[in-house]
VOMARRO-841170 format. One line per 2 residues: number of its first residue (from 1); their letters; for each residue y, z, x of N, C-alpha, C, CB. Coordinates in steps of 0.2 Angstrom, whole numbers, plus 5000, padded with zeros to 4 digits. Glycine has a CB too. Layout:
BEGIN
NUM) a) Y Z X Y Z X Y Z X Y Z X; ...
***
This chain:
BEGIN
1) xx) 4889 4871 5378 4886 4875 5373 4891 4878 5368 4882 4881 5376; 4889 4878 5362 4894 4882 5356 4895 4886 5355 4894 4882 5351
3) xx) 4900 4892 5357 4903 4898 5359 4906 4897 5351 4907 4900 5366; 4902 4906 5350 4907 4910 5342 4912 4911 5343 4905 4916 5337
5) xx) 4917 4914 5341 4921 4919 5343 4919 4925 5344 4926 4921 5340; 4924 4930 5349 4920 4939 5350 4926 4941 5349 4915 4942 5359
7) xx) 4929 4946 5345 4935 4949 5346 4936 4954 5352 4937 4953 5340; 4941 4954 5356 4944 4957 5363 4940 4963 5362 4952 4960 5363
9) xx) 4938 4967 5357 4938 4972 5360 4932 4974 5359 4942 4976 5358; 4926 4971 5359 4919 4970 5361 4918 4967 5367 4914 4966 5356
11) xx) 4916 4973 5372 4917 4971 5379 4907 4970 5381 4922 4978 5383; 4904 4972 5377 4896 4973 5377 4895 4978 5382 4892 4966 5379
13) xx) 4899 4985 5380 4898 4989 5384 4894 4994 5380 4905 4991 5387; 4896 4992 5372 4894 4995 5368 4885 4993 5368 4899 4994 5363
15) xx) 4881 4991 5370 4872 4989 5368 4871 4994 5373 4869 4981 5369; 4863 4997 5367 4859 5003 5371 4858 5002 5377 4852 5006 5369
17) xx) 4859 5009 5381 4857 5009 5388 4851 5005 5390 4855 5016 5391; 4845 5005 5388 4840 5002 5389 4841 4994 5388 4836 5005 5384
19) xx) 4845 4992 5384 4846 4985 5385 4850 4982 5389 4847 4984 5379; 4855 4987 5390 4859 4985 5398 4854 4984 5403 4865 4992 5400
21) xx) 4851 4990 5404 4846 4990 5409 4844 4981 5411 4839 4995 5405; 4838 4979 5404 4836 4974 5404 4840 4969 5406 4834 4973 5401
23) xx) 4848 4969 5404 4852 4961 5408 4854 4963 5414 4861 4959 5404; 4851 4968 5419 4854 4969 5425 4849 4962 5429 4854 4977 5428
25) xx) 4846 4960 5426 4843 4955 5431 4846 4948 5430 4834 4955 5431; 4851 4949 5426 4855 4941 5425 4862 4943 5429 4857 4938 5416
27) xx) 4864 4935 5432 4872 4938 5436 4876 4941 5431 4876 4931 5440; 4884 4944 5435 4885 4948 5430 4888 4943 5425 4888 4955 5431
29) xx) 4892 4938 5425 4895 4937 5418 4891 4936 5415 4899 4932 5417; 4885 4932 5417 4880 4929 5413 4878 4935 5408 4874 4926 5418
31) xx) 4878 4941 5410 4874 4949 5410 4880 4949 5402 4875 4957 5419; 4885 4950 5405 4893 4951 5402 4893 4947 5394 4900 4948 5408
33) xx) 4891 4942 5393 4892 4937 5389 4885 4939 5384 4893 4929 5394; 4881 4937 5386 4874 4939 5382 4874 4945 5378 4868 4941 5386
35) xx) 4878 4951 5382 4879 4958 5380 4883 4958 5373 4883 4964 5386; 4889 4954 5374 4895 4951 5368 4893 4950 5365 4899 4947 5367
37) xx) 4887 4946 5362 4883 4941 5359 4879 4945 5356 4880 4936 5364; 4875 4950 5357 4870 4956 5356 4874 4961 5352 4867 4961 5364
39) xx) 4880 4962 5354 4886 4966 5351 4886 4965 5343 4893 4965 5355; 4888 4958 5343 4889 4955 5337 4882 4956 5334 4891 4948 5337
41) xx) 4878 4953 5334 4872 4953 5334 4870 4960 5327 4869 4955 5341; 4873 4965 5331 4872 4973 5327 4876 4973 5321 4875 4980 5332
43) xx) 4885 4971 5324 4889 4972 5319 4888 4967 5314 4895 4971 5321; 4886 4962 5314 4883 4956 5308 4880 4957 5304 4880 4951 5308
45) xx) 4875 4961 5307 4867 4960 5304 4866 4961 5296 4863 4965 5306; 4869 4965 5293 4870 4969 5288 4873 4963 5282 4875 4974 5290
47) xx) 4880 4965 5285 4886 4962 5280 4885 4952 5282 4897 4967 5282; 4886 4950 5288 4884 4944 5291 4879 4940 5293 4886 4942 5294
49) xx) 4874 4941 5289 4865 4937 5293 4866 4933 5296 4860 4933 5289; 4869 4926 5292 4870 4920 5296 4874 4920 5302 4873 4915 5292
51) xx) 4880 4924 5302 4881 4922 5310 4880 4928 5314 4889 4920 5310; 4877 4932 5313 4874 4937 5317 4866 4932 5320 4871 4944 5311
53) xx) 4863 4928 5316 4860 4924 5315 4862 4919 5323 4860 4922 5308; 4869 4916 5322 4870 4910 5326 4872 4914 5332 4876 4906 5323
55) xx) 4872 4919 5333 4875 4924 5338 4869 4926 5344 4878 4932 5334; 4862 4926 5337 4859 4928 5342 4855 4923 5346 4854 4933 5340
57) xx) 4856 4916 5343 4852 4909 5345 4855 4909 5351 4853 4902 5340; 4864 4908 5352 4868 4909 5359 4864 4913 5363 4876 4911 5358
59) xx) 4864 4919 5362 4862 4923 5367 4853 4922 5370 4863 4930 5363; 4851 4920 5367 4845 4916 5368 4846 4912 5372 4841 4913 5363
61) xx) 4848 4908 5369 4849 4900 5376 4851 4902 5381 4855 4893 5375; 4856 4909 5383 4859 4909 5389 4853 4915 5392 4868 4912 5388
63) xx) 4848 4918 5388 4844 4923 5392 4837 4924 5389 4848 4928 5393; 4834 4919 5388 4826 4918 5384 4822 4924 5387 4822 4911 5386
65) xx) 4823 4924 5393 4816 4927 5397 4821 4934 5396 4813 4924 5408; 4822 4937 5393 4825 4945 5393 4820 4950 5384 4837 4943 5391
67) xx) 4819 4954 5385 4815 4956 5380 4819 4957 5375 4812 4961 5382; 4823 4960 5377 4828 4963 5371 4834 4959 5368 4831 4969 5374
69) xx) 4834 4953 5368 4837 4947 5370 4831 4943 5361 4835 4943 5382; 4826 4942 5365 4821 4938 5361 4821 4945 5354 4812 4936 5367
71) xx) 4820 4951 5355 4820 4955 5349 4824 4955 5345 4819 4959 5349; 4832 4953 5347 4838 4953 5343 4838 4944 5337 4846 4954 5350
73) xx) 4835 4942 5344 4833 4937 5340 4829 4936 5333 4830 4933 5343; 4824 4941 5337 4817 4941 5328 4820 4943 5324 4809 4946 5326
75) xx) 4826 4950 5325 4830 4953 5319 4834 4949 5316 4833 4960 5320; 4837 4947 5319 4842 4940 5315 4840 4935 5310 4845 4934 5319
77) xx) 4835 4933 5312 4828 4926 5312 4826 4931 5305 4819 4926 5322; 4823 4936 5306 4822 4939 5299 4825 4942 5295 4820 4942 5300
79) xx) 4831 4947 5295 4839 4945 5291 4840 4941 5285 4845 4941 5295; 4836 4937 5291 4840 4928 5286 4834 4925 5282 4844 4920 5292
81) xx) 4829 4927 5282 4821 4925 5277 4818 4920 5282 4823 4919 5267; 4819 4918 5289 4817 4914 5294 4810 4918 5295 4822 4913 5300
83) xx) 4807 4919 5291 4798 4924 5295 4794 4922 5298 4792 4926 5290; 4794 4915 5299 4789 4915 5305 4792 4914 5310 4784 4909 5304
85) xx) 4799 4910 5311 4803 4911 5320 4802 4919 5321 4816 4908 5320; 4804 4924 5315 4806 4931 5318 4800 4932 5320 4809 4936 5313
87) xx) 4793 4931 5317 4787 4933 5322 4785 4931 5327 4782 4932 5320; 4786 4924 5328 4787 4923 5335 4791 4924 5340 4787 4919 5336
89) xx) 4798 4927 5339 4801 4929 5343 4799 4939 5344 4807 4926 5341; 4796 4941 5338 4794 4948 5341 4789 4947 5344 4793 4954 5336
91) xx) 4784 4944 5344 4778 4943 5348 4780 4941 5354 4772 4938 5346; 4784 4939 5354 4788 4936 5364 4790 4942 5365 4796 4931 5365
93) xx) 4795 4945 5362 4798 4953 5365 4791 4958 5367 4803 4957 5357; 4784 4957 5360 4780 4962 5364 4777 4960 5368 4777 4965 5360
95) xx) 4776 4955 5371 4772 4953 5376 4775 4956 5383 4770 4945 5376; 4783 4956 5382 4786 4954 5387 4788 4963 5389 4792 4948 5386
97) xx) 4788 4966 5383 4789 4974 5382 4785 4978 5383 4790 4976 5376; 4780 4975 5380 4774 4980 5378 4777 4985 5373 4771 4984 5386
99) xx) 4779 4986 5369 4783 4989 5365 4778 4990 5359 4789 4986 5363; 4777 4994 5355 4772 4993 5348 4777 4995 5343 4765 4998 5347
101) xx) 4783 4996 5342 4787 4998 5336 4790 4991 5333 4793 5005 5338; 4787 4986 5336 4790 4979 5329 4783 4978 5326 4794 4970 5333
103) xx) 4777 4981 5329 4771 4981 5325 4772 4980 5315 4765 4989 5327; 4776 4987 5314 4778 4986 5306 4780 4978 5303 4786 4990 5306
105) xx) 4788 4978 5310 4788 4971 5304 4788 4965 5305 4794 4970 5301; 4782 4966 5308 4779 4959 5311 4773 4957 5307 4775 4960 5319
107) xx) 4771 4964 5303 4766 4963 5295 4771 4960 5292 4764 4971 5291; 4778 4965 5291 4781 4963 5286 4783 4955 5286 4787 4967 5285
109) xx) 4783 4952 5291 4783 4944 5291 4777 4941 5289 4785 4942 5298; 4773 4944 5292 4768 4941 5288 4769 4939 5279 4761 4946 5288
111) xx) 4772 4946 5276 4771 4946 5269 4777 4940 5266 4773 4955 5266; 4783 4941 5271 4788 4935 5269 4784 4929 5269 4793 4934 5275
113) xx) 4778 4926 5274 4775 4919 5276 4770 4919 5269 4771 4920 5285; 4771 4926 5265 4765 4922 5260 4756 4925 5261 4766 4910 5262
115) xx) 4758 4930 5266 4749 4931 5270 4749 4941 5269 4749 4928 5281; 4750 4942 5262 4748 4950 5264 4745 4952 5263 4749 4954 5263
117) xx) 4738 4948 5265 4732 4951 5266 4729 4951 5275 4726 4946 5262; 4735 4947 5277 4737 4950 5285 4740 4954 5287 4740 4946 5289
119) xx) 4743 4954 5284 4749 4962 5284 4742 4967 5283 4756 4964 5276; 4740 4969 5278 4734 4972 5277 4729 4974 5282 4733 4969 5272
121) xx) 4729 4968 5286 4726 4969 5291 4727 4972 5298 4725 4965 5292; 4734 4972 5299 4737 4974 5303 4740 4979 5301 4741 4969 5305
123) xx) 4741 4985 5296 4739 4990 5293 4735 4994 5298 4737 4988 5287; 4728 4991 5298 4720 4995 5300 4720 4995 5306 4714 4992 5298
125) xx) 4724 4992 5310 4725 4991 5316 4726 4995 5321 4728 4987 5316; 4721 4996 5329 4723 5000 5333 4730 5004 5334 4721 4998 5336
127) xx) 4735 4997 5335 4739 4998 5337 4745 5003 5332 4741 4992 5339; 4743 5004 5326 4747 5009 5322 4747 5015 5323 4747 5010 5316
129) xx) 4741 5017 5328 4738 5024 5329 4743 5026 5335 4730 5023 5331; 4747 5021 5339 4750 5021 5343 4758 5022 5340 4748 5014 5347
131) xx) 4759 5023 5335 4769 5022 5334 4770 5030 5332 4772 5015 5325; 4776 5030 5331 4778 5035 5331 4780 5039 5321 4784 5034 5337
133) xx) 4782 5044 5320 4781 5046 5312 4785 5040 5309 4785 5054 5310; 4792 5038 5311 4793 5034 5306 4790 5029 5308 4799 5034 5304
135) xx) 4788 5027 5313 4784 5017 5313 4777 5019 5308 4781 5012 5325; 4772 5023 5307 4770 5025 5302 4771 5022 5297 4771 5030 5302
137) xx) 4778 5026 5294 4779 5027 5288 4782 5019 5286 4784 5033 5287; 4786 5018 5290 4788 5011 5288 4780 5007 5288 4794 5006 5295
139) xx) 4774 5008 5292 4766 5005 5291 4765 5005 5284 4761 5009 5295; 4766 5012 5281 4764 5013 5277 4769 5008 5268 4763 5021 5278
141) xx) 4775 5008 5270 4781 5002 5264 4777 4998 5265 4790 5000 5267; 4775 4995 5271 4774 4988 5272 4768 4987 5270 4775 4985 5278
143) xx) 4764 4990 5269 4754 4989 5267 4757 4990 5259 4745 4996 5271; 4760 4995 5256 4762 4997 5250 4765 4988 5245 4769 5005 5253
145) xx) 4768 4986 5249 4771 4979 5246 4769 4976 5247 4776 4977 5248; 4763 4974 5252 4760 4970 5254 4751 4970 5247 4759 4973 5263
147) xx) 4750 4977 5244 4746 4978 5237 4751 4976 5233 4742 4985 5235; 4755 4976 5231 4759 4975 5226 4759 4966 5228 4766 4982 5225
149) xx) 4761 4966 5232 4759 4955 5232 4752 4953 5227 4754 4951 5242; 4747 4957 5231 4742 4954 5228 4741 4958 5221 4736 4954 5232
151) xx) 4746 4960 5217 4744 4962 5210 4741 4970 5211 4739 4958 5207; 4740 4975 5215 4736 4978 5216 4741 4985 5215 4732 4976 5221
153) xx) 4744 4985 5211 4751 4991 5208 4745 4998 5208 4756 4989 5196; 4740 4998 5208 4739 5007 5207 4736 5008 5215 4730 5009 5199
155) xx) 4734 5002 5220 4734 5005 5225 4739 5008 5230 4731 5002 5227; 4743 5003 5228 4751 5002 5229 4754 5012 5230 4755 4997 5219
157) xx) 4753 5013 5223 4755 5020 5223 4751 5024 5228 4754 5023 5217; 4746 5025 5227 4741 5030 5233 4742 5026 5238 4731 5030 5231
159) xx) 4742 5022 5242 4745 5019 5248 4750 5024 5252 4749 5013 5246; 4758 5025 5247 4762 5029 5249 4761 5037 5249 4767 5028 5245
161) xx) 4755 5039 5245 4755 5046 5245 4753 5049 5251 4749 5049 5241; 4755 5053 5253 4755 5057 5259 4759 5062 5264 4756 5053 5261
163) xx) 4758 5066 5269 4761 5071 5269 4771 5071 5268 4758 5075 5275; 4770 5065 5272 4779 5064 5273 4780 5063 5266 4783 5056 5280
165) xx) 4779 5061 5261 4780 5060 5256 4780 5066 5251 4778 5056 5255; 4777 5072 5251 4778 5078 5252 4781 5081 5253 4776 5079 5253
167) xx) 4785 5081 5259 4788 5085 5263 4794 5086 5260 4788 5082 5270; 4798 5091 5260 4805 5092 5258 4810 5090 5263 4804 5100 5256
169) xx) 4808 5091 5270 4812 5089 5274 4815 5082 5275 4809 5091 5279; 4822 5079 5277 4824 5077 5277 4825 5070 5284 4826 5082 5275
171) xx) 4823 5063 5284 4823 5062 5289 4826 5054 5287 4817 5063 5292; 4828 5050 5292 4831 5041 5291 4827 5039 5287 4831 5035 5298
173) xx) 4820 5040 5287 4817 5036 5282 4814 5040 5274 4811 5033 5286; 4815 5045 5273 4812 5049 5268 4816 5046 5261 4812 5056 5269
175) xx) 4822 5043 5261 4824 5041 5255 4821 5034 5253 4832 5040 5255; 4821 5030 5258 4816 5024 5257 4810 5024 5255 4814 5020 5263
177) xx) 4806 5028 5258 4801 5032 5256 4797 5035 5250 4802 5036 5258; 4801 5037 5247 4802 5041 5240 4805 5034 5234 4809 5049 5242
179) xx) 4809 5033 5235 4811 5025 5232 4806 5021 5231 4815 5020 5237; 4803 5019 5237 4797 5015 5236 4790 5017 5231 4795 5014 5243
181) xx) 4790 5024 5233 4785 5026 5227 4787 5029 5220 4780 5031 5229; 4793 5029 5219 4796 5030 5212 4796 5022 5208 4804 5032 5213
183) xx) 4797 5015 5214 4796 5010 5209 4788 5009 5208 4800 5005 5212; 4785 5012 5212 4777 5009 5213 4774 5014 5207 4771 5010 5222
185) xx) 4779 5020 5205 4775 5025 5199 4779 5017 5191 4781 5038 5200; 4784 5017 5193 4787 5015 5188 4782 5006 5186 4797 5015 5190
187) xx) 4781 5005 5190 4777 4999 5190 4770 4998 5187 4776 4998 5196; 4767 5005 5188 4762 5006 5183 4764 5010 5177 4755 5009 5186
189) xx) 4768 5009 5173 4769 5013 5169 4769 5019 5170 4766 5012 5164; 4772 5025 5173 4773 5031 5174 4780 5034 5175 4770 5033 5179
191) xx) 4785 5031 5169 4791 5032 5170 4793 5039 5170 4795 5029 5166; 4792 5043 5169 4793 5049 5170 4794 5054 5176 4790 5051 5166
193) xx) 4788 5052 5182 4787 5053 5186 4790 5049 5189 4782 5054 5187; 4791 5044 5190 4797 5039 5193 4803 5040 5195 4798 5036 5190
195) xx) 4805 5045 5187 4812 5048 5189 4813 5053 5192 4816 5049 5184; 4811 5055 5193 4809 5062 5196 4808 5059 5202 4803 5066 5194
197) xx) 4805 5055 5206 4806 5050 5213 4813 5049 5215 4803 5043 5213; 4815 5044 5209 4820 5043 5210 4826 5046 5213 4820 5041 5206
199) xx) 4828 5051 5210 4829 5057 5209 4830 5062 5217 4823 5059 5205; 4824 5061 5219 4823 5062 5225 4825 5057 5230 4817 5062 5225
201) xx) 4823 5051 5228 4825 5049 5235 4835 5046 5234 4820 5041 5236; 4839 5049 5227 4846 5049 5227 4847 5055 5231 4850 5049 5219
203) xx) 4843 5062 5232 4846 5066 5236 4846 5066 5242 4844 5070 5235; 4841 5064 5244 4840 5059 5252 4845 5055 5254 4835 5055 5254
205) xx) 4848 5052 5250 4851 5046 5251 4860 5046 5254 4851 5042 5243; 4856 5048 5260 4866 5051 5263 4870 5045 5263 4867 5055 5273
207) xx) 4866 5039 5267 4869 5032 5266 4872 5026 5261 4865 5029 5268; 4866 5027 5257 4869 5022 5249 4862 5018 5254 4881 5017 5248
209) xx) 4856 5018 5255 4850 5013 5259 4849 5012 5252 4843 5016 5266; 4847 5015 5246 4845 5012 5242 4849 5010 5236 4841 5015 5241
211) xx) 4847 5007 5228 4851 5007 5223 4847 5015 5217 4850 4998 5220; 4845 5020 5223 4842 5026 5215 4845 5025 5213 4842 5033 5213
213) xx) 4852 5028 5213 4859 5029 5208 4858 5025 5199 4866 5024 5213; 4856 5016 5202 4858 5013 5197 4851 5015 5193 4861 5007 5198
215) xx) 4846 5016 5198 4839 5013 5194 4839 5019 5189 4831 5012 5200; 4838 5027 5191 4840 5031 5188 4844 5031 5181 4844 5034 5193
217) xx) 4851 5028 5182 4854 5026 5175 4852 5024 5172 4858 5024 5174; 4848 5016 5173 4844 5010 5168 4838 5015 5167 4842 5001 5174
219) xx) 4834 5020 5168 4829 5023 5164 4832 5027 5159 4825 5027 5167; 4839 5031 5163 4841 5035 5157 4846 5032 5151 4845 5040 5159
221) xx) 4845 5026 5153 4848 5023 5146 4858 5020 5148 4848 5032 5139; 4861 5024 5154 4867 5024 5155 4870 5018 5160 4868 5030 5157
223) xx) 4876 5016 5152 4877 5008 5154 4886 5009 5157 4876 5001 5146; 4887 5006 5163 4892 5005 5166 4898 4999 5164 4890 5005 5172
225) xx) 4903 5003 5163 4911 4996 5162 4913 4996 5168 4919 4998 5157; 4915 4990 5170 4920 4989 5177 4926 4992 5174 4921 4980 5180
227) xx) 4929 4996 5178 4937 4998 5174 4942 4992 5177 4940 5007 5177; 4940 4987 5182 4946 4982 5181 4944 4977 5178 4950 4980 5185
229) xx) 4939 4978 5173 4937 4970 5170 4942 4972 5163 4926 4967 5169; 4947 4964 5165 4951 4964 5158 4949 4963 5152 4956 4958 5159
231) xx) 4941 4960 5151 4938 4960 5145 4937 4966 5142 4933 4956 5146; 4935 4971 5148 4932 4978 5146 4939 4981 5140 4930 4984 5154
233) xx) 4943 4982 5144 4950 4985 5141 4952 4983 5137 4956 4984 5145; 4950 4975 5132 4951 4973 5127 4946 4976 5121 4951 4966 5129
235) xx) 4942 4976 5123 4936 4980 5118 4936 4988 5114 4929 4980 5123; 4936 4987 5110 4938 4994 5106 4933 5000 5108 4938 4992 5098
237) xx) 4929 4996 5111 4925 5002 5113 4925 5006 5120 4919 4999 5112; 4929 5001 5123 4932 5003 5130 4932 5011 5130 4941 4999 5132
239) xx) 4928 5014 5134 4930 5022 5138 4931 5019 5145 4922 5029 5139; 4938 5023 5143 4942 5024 5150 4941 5028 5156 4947 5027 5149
241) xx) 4936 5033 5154 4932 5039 5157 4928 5037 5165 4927 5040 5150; 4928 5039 5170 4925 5035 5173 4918 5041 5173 4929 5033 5180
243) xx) 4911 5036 5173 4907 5041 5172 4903 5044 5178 4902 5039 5168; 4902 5051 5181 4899 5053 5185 4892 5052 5185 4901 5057 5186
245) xx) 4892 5048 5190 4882 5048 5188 4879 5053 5190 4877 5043 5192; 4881 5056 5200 4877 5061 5201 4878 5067 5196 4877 5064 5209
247) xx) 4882 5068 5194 4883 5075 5191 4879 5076 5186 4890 5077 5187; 4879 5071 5179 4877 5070 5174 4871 5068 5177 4881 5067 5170
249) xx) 4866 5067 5183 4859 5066 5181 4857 5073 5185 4854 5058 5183; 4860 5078 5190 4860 5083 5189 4860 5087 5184 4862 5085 5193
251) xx) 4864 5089 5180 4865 5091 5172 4856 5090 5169 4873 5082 5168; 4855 5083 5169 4849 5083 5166 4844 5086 5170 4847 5076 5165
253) xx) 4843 5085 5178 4837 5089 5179 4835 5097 5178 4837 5088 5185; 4842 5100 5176 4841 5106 5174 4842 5113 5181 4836 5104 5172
255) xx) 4844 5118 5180 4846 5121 5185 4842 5125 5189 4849 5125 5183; 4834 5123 5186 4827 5124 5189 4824 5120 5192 4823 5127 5187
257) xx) 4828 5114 5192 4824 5108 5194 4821 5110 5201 4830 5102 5195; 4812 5107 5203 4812 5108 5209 4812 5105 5217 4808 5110 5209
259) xx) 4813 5111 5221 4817 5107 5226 4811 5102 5231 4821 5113 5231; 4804 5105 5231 4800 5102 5233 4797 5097 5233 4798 5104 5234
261) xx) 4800 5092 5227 4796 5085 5227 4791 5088 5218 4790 5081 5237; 4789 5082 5216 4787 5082 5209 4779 5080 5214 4791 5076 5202
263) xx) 4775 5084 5212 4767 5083 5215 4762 5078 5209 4762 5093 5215; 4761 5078 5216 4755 5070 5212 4747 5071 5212 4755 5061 5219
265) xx) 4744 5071 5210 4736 5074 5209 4734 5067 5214 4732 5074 5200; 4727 5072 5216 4723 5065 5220 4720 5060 5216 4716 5067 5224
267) xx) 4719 5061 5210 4714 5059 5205 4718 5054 5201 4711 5065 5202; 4722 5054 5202 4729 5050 5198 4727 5041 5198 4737 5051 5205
269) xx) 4721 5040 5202 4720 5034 5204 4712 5033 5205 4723 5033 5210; 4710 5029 5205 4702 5027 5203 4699 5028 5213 4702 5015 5199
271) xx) 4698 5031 5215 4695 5034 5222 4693 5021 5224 4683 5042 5219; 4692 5021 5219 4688 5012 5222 4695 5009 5226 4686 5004 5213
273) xx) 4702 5009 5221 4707 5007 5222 4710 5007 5227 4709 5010 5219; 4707 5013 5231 4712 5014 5238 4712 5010 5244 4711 5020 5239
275) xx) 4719 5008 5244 4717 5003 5249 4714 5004 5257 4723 5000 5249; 4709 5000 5260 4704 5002 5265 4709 5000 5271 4695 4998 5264
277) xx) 4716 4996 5271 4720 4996 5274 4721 5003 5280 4724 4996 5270; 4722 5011 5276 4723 5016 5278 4719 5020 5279 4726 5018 5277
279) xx) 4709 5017 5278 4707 5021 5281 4701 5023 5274 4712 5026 5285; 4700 5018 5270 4696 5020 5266 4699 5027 5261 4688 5021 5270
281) xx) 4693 5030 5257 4694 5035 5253 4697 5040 5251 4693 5036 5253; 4700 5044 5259 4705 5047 5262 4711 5045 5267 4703 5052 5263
283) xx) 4715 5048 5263 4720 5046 5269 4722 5051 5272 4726 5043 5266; 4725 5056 5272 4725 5063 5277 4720 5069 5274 4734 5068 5275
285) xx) 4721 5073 5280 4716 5080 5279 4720 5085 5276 4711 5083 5287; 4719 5088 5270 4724 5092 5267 4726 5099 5271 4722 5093 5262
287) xx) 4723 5101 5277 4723 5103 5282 4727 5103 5288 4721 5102 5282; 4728 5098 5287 4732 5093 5295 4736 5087 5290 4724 5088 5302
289) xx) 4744 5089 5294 4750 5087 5291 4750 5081 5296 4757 5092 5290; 4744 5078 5298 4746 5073 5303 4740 5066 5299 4744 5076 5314
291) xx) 4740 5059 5299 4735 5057 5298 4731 5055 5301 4736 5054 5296; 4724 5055 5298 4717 5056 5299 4716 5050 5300 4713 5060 5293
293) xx) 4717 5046 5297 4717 5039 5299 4722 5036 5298 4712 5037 5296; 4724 5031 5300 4731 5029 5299 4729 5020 5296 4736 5032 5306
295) xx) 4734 5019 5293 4733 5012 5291 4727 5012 5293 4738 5006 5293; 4783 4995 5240 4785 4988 5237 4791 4987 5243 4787 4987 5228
297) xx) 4785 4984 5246 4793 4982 5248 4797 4981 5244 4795 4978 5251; 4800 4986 5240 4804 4984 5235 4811 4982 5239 4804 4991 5229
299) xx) 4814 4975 5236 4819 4974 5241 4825 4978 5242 4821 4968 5242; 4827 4985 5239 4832 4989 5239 4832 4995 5244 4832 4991 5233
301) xx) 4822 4994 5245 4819 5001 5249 4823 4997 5257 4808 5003 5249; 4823 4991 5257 4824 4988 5265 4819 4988 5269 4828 4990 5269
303) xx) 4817 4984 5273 4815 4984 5279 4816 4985 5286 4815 4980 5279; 4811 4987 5291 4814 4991 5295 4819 4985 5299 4809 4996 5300
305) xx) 4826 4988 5302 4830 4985 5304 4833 4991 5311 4834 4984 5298; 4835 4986 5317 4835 4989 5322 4843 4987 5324 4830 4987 5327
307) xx) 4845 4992 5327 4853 4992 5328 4855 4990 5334 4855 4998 5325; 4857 4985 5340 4856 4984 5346 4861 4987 5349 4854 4977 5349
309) xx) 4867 4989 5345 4873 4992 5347 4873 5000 5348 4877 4990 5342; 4866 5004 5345 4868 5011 5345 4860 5014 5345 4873 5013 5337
311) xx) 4859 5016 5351 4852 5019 5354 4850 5023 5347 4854 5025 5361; 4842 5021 5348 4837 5022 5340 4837 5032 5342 4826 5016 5341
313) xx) 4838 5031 5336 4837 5039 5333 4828 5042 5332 4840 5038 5324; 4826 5044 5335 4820 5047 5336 4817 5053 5329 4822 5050 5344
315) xx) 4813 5050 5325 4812 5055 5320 4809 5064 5324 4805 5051 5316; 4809 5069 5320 4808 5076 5321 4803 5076 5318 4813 5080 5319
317) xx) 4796 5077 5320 4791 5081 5315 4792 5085 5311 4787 5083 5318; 4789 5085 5305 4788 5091 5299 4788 5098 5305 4780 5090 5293
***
């Protein structure tokens, strides 16, 4: 079999408890070797698809029947634009799990495969009623991109409305969140409101998960020089200046800007519009910060992505 390299100092000591758990029923090197392999798996994923990719195929051959094994696989498998191996390999992990939180992006493979009117379907589905706030919310990115396939930009937006979108509070997914419906405002012609999303979801954005920053500039008109592009330095028009973006689009929002998110009316949208994904005509009770019924990808918002190296972060209710 064709072994990658692992550097010394990934011992596979580093993969969540839970998944150690699962290799205790393989002998140990065997256990030891897979773990290495899973290790990479995390570190790749990002910056190396492909051989995060090749990493996780090894670890398969050496341990198919393992759950968490076959799910590192679908996240690789999907990384890399492979949508239908990654569905079948998360439908292995959930048979074998019982797990419902790859329900999300098992839609979202659908939408890769060309079918988001299955996604859509799987949206409406018991099993969403079963995930937790953010597998929700990622439900709701994924049905959100999945109207915008089929041309359907104003449902697109009412799709995303909702209380976490609302909410001022701060969580892993609320910059994705807010991103996504800043481009679905900007999509039907509502730039204004858009930036004001945008806006939003650069304050959330402790990571850099999205591009606000730039999209923000391209509405306000502000164009960037590389300061080491030799051509720039030749042009008479060259500023040397390096421009601050956050400052200068704080500057614009103004010193009363508000903190609570820019409010969206219900009526914003044709009541026909709304997609029956999430439950027909309403989507929450304005009452109850929980959903009443429940069920773009724009590719900057990302897809949900699991990390096999560092135990999942558990969202906090509003």
């Amino acid at each position: 079999m064709r072994r990658l390299p692992i550097p010394d100092d990934v011992t596979g000591e580093e993969i969540d408890k839970s998944v150690r758990q699962e290799l205790l029923s393989l002998p140990k090197t065997l256990a030891e070797d897979v773990a290495r392999n899973l290790v990479m798996v995390a570190r790749l994923l990002d910056e190396e698809p492909e051989t995060a990719y090749e990493h996780s195929k090894i670890a398969l051959r050496l341990a198919s029947r393992v759950g968490a094994v076959r799910e590192a696989a679908g996240f690789a498998a999907y990384a890399t634009g492979r949508y239908q191996e990654a569905l079948a390999e998360f439908r292995a992990a959930r048979r074998m799990t019982g797990t419902h939180e790859l329900w999300p992006i098992m839609a979202d493979c659908e939408r890769g495969m060309g079918r988001p009117e299955r996604a859509l379907e799987m949206a409406g589905a018991p099993e969403v009623q079963r995930l937790d706030k953010a597998g929700q919310v990622e439900m709701r990115l994924v049905a959100a991109g999945a109207r915008q396939d089929m041309g359907e930009a104003e449902a697109a937006v009412v799709t995303l409305q909702s209380p976490e979108l609302g909410s001022s509070a701060i969580h892993p997914w609320t910059a994705r969140l807010r991103y996504a419906y800043a481009d679905a405002l900007l999509e039907v012609g509502r730039e204004g409101e858009a930036r004001e999303w945008f806006a939003k979801a650069l304050e959330a954005d402790q990571d850099g998960a999205t591009d606000a920053s730039d999209r923000l500039a391209r509405i306000d008109g502000i164009e960037f020089t590389d300061a080491l592009d030799e051509d720039a330095e030749d042009d008479e028009d060259y500023d040397e200046e390096v421009v601050e973006v956050r400052a200068d689009l704080d500057d614009r929002d103004g010193p009363d800007a508000d903190d609570e998110g820019a409010e969206f009316e219900a009526g914003d949208v044709d009541e026909d519009s709304v997609p029956i994904a999430f439950g027909g005509e309403e989507y929450y009770d304005e009452d109850d910060e929980e959903f009443e019924t429940l069920a773009d990808r724009p590719a900057d918002a990302g897809r949900p992505v699991k990390d096999f190296a560092e135990p999942p972060v558990d969202p906090t209710d509003d």
